[in-house]
C-alpha positions as CSV (number, residue, x, y, z in Angstrom):
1,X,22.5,-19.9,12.2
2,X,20.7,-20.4,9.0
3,X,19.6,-24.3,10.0
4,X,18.7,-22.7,14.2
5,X,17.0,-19.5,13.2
6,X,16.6,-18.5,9.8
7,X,14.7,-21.9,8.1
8,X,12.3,-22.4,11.1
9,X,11.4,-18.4,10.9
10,X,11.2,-19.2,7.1
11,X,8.9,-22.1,7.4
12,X,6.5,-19.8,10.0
13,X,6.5,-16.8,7.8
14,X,5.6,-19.1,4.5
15,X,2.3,-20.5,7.0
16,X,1.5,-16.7,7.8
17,X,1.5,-15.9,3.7
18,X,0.0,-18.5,2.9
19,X,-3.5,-18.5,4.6
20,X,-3.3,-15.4,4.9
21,X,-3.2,-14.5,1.2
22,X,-5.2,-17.4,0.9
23,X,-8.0,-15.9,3.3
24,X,-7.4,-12.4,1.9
25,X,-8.0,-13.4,-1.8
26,X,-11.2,-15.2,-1.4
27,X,-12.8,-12.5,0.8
28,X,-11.3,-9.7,-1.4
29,X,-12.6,-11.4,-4.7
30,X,-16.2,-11.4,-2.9
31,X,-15.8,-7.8,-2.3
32,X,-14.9,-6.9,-5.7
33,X,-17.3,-8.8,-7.3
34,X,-20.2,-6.9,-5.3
35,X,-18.4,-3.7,-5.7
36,X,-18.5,-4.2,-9.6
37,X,-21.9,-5.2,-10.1
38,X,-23.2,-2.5,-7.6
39,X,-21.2,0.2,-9.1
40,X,-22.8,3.3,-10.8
41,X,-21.7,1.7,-14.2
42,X,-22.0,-1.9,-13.1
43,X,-24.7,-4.7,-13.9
44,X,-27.3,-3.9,-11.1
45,X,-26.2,-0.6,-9.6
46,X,-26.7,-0.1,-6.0
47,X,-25.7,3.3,-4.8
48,X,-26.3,2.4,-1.0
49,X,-24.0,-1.5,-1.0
50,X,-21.6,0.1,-3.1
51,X,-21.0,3.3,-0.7
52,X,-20.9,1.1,2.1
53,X,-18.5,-1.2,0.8
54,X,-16.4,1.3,-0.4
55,X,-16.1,3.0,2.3
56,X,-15.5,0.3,4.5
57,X,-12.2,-1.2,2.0
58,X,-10.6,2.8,2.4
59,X,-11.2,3.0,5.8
60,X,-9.3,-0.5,6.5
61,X,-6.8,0.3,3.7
62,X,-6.0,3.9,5.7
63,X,-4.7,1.9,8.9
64,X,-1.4,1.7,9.3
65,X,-0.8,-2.5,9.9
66,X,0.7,-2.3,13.1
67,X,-2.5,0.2,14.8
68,X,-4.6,-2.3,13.1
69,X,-2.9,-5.3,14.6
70,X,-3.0,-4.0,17.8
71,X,-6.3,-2.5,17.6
72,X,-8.6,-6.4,16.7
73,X,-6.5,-8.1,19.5
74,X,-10.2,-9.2,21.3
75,X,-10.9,-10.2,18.0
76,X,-7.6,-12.2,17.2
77,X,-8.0,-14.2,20.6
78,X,-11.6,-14.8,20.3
79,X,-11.1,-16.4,16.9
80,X,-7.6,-18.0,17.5
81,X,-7.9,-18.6,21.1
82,X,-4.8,-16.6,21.3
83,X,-3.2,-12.8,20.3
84,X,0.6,-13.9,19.3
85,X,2.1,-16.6,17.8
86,X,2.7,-17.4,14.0
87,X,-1.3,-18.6,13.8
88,X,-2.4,-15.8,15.6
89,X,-1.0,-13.7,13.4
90,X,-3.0,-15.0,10.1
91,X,-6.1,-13.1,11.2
92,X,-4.4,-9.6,10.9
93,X,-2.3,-10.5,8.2
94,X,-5.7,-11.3,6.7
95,X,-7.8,-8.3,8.0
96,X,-4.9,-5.8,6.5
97,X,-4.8,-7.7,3.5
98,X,-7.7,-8.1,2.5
99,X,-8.9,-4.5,1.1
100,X,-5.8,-4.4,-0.8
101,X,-6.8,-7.6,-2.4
102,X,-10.7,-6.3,-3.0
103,X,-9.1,-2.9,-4.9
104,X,-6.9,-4.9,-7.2
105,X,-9.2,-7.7,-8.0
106,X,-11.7,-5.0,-8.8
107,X,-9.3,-2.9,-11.0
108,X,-8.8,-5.9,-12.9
109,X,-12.4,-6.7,-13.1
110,X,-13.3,-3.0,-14.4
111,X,-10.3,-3.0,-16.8
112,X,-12.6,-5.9,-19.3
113,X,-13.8,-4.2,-22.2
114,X,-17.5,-3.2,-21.7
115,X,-18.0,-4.4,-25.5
116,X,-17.3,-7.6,-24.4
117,X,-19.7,-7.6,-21.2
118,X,-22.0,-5.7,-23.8
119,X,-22.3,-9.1,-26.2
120,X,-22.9,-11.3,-23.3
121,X,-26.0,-9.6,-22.5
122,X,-27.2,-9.9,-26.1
123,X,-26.7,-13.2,-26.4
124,X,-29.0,-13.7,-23.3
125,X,-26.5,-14.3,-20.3
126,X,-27.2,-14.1,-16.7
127,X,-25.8,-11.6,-14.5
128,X,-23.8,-14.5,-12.9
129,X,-22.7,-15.5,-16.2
130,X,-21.7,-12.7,-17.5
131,X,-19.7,-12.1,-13.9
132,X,-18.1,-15.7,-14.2
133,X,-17.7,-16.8,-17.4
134,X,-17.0,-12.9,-19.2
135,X,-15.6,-10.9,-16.6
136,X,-13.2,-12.9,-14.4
137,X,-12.2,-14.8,-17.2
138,X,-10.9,-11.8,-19.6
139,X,-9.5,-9.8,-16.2
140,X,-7.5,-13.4,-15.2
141,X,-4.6,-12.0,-16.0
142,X,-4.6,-8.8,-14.7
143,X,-6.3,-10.7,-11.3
144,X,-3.3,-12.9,-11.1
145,X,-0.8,-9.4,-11.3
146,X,-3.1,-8.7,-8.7
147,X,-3.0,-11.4,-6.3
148,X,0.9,-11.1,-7.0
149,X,0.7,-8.2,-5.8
150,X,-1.0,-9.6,-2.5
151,X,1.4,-12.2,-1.6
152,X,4.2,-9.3,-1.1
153,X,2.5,-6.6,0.5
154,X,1.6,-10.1,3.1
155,X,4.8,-10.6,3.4
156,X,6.1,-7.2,4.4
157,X,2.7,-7.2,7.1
158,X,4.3,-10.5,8.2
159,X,7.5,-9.0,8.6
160,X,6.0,-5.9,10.6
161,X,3.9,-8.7,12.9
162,X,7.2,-10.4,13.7
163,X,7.7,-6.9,16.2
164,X,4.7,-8.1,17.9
165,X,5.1,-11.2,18.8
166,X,4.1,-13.0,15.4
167,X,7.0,-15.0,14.9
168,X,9.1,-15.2,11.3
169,X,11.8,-13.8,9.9
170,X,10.7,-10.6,11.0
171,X,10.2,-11.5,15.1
172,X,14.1,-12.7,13.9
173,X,15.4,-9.6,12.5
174,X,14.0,-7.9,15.6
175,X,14.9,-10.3,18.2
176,X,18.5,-11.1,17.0
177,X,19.4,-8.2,14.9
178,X,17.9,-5.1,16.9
179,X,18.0,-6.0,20.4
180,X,21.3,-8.0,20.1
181,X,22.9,-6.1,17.2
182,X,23.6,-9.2,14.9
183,X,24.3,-7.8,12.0
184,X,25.1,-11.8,10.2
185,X,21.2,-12.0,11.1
186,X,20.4,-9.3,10.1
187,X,22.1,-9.2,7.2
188,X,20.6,-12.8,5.9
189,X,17.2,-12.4,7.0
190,X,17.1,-9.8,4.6
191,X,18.5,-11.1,2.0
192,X,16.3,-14.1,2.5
193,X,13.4,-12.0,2.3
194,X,14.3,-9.9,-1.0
195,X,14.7,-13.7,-2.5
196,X,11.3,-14.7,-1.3
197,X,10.1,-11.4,-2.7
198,X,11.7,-11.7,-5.9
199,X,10.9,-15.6,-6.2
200,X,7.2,-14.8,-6.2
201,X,7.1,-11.9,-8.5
202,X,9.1,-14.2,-11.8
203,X,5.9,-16.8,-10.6
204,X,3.1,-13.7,-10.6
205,X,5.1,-12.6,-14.1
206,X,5.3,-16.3,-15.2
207,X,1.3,-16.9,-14.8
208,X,1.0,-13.6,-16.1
209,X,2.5,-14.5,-19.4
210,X,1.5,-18.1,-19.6
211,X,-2.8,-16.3,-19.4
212,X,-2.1,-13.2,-21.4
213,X,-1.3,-15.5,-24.7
């Protein structure tokens, strides 16, 4: 069972997670960055990006995964040529992802001391400098909690796109353990999960660690 169904699904939901934290984390660290510079308290406030953007990240954030899955199917197929499948899925995975990604990445950003960011601009540095050299680099760790953070709410969207048609353990769980009441499936696709799960938080907490000293 394990060797049939439960490492293949493995091996599909680790490609899902994987780009598509991967995907999520760059565009979410884009968004942040603009949404901390354009804040009201930011380096060059802009009351019109910054309501936009915001706006946008809650309106994507307030979608329940599975609506929004459903909902950019045109969108899925146009860019993947397809709507199911284990690459399919990555888009979603991404678009749901993403504004989760943005809000930590920019809690972590607005958590650096504004003494620090303060200095930098006395000593003469750019606003680009002070973004990449000041900012990201004292909020690393907290960015890394973040992005921790990422990589399991991806996985429990993977696990909800398995319903769908996306493949992974959860497409297993449903498949085998729902419809066909296996429980032994069941029972070890969740467990493999909550290892998964836990295996990536002692990393996050690792890294975490390893930048804050």
């Amino acid at each position: 069972m394990i060797k049939t169904l439960i490492l293949p699904a493995l091996l599909e939901t680790t490609e899902m997670v994987l780009f598509s934290t991967l995907f999520s984390v760059i565009l979410g660290f884009i968004l942040a960055i603009i949404l901390v510079t354009t804040s009201p308290k930011g380096l060059k406030p802009n009351k019109i990006i910054y309501s936009i953007l915001d706006f946008f990240i809650n309106i994507l954030r307030s979608m329940p995964f599975l609506i929004l899955m459903i909902s950019i199917v045109p969108l899925t197929k146009f860019i993947m040529g397809k709507s199911i499948g284990t690459r399919a899925a990555i888009v979603p995975l991404t678009i749901g992802a993403m504004p989760f990604a943005a809000r930590v990445i920019e809690s972590a950003l607005n958590e650096v001391d504004p003494g620090i960011i303060e200095a930098a601009k006395s000593f003469g540095a750019s606003t680009m400098q002070i973004i990449f050299k000041v900012i990201i680099k004292e909020a690393m760790p907290s960015i890394v909690s973040g992005i921790t953070l990422t990589v399991i709410n991806v996985i429990g969207y993977s696990a909800m796109a398995g319903a769908i048609g996306a493949g992974g353990l959860g497409d297993v769980a449903v498949r085998y353990g729902y419809h066909r009441f296996k429980v032994d499936v069941m029972i070890v696709t969740v467990i493999t999960l909550i290892i998964l799960v836990q295996l990536i938080q002692v990393i996050g907490n690792i890294l975490y660690k390893k930048l804050s000293s």
